[in-house]
C-alpha positions as CSV (number, residue, x, y, z in Angstrom):
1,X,109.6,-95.1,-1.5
2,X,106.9,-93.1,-4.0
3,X,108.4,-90.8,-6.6
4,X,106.1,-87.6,-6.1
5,X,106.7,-85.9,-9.1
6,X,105.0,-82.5,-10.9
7,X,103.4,-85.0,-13.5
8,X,101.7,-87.4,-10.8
9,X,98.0,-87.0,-10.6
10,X,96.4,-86.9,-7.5
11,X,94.2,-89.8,-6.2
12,X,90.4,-89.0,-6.3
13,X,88.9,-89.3,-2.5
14,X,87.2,-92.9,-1.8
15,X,83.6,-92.4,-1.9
16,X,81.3,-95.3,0.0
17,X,78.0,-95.4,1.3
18,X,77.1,-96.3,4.6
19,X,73.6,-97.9,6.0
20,X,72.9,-96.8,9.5
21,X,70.4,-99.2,11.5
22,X,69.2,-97.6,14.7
23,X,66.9,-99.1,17.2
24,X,65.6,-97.1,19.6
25,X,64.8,-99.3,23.2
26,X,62.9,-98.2,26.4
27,X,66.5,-96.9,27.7
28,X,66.3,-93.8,24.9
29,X,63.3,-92.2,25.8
30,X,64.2,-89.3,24.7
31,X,64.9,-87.0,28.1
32,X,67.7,-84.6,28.3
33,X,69.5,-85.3,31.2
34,X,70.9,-82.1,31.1
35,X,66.8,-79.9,30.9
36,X,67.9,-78.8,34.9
37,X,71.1,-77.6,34.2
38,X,69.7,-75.7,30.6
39,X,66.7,-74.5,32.7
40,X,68.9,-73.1,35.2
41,X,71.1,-71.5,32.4
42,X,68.0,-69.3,31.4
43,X,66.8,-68.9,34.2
44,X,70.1,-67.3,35.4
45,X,70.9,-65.1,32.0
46,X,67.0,-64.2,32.3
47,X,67.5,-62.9,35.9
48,X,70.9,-61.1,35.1
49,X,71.9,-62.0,38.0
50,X,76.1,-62.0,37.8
51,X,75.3,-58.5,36.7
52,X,73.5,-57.2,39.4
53,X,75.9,-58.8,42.2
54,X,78.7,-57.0,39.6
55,X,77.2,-53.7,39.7
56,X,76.1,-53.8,43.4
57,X,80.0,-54.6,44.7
58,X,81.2,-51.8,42.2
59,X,78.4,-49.5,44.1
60,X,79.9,-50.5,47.7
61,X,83.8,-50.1,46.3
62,X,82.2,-47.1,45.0
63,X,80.7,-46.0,48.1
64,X,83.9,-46.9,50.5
65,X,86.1,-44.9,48.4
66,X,83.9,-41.8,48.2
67,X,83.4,-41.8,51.9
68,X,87.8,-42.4,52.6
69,X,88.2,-39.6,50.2
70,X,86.0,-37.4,52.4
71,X,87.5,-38.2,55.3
72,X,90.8,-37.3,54.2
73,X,92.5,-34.1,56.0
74,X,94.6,-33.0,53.2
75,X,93.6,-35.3,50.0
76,X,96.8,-34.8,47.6
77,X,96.6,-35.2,43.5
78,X,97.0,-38.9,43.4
79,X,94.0,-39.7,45.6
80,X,91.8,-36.9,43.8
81,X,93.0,-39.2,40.6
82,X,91.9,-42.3,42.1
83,X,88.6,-41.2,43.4
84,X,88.0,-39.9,39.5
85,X,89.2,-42.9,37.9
86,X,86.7,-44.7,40.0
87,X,84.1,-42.5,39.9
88,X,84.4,-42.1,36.3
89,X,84.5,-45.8,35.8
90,X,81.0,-46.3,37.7
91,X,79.4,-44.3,35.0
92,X,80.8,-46.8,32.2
93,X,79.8,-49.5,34.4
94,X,76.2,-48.6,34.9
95,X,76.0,-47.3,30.9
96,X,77.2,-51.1,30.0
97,X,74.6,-52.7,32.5
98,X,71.9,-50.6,31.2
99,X,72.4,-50.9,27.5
100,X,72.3,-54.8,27.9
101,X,68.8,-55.8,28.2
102,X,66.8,-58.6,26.6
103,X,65.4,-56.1,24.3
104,X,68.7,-54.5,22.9
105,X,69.7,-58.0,22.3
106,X,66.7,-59.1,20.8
107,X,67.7,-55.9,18.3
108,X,70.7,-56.3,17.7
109,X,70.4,-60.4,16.6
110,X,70.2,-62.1,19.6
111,X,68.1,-64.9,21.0
């Protein structure tokens, strides 16, 4: 067993250096398997396309609750509340999709 006392000085880290031989053969040609799967990445983000099918299921949810609401005989408080909540929320919704373009990122830092 070591005695690890206040006095004991610590060990300096073991430095080495390595030599690296590569050889490069006709199986590493240098193609990215992956260049579909990136090029579909972009192509998706460039589209904005989970955005869109976001916003346009918000409009129908949007539209279906509007047109129950209307239909309504005698609407009480809580489904006036829910119609504004929802209503309310579409606004935020279509602020947040509108503000993210490939020019606000571009602005604020991005790619």
């Amino acid at each position: 067993m070591t005695d690890i006392s206040p006095e004991a000085e610590p060990e300096e880290p073991v430095k080495k250096k390595v030599v690296l031989e590569l050889e490069v053969t006709t199986n590493n040609s240098g193609i990215n398997p992956f260049e579909r799967w990136v090029h579909l990445a972009k192509t998706v983000d460039a589209w904005r396309i989970f955005p869109r099918i976001f916003v346009t299921v918000y409009i129908v949810l949007l539209y279906d609750v509007v047109t129950w609401f209307m239909e309504l005989k005698e609407p009480n408080l809580e489904q006036a509340g829910l119609v504004s909540i929802v209503v309310g929320a579409m606004a935020a919704v279509f602020g947040i999709y509108a503000g993210t373009n490939k020019q606000s990122k571009a602005f604020k830092g991005g790619d």
